[in-house]
C-alpha positions in Angstrom: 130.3 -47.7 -118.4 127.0 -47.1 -119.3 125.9 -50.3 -118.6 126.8 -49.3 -114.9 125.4 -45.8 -114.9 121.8 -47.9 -116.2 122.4 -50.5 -113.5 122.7 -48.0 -110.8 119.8 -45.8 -112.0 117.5 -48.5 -111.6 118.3 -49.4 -108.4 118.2 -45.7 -107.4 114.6 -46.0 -109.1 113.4 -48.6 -107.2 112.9 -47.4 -103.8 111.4 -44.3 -104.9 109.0 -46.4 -107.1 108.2 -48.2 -103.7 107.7 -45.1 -101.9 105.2 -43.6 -104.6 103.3 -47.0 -104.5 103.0 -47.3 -100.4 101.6 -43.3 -101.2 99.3 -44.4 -103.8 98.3 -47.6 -101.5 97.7 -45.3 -98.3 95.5 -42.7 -100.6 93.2 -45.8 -101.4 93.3 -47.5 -98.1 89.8 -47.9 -96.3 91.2 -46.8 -92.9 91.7 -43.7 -94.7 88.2 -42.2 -93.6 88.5 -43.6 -90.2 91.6 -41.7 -89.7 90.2 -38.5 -91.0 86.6 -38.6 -88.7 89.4 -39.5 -86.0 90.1 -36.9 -82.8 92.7 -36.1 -80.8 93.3 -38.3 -78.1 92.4 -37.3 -74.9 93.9 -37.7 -72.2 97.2 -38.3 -73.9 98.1 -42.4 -74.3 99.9 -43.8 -71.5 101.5 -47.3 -71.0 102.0 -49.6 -73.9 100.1 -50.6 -76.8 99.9 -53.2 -79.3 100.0 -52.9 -82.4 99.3 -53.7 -85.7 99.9 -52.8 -89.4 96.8 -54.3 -91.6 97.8 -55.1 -95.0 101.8 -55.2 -94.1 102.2 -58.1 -91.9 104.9 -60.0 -93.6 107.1 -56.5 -93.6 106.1 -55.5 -90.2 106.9 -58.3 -88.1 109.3 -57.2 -86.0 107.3 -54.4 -85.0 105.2 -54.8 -81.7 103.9 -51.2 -80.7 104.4 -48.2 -79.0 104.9 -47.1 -75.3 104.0 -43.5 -74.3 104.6 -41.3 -71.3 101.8 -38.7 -71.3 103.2 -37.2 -68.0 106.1 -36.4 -70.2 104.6 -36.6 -73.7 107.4 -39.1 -75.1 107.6 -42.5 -75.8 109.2 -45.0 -78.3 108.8 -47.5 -80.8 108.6 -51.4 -79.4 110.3 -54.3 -81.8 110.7 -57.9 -81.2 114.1 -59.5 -81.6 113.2 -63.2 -81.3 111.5 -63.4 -78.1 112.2 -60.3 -75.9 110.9 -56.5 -77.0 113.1 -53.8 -77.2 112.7 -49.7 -77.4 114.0 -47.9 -79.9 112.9 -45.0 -82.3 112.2 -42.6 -79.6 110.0 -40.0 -80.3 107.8 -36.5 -78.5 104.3 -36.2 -79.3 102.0 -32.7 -79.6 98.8 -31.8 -81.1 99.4 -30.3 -84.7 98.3 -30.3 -87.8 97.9 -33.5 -90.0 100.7 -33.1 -92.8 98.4 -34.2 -95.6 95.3 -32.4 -94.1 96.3 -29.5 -92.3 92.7 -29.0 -91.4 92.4 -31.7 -89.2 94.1 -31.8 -85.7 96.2 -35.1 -85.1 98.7 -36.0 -82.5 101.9 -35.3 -84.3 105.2 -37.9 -83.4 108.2 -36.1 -83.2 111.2 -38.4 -84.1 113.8 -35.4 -84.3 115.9 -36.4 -81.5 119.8 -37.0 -81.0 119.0 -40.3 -80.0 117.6 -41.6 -83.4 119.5 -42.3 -86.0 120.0 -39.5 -89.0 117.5 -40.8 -91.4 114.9 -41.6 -88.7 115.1 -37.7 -87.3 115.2 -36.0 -91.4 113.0 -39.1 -93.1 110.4 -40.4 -90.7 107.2 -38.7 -89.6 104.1 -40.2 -87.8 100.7 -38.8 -86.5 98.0 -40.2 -84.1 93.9 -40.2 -84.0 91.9 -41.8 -82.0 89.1 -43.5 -83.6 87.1 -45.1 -80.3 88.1 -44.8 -76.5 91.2 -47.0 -76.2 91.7 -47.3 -80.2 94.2 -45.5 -82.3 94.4 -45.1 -85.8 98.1 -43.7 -86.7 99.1 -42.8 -90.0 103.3 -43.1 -91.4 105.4 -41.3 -93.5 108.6 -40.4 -95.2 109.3 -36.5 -95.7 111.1 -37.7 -98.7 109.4 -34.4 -100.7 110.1 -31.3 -98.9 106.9 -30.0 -100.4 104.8 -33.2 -99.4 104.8 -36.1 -97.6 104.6 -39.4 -98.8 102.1 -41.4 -96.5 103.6 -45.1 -95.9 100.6 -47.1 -94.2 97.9 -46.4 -91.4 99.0 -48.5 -88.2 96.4 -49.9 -85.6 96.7 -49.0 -81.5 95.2 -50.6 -78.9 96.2 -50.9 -74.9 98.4 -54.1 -74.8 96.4 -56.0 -71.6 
């Protein structure tokens, strides 16, 4: 029995290891500086945009971008199954505080809506800088702390031509 109990600990520790490394990875991460010199954009995205997350590629495959609706400040998430791309992780944007910087003004992603799943609306959080005209610089994270947020990775925008 204990044997179990060990077994199971471990692989309760593992994803929070995980977690505290993509942190600690993120607080390192050159795009880091970008994000923070970044501004809010404006006007608001609008149409669909490629994107791109640099140091993840293997894990973010299936991932393609974002599409937004300034007009009413929503949008979703855009994944690839095989060769079509689909919408899903829907999400409102507003300007806000950044959660690890509170003095700096981001465009904050609001995932807290009935049509996401559970652990999308109470784990996931995502903000939004723009870092040239037409270039966004967003950064991820799990609310996995009430106290602090655990950054993920920085993702990469652009307007999908």
């Amino acid at each position: 029995m204990r044997i179990l109990f060990a077994l199971l600990g471990g692989l309760m520790a593992l994803p929070v290891m995980l977690i505290l490394y993509m942190d600690r990875r993120a607080a390192g991460d050159p795009r880091r500086d970008a994000f923070a010199s970044g501004r809010v954009p404006s006007p608001l995205p609008d149409g669909q945009y490629r994107g791109v997350v640099p140091g993840y590629g293997y894990f973010a495959r299936r991932w393609y971008g974002k599409r937004f609706d300034a007009a009413t400040q929503s949008g979703t998430n855009l994944w690839r199954k095989g060769e079509q791309v689909r919408e899903a992780g829907l999400f409102r944007v507003h300007v806000g505080p950044a959660l690890q910087e509170p003095a700096h003004e981001v465009l904050r992603f609001d995932y807290d809506l009935a049509d996401n799943p559970f652990w999308v609306r109470a784990l996931y959080a995502a903000e939004l800088v723009e870092v040239d005209p037409g270039c966004y610089l967003g950064k991820t994270y799990l609310r996995f702390l009430p106290f602090r947020p655990l950054a993920l990775f920085f993702i990469e925008l652009r307007a999908d031509i």
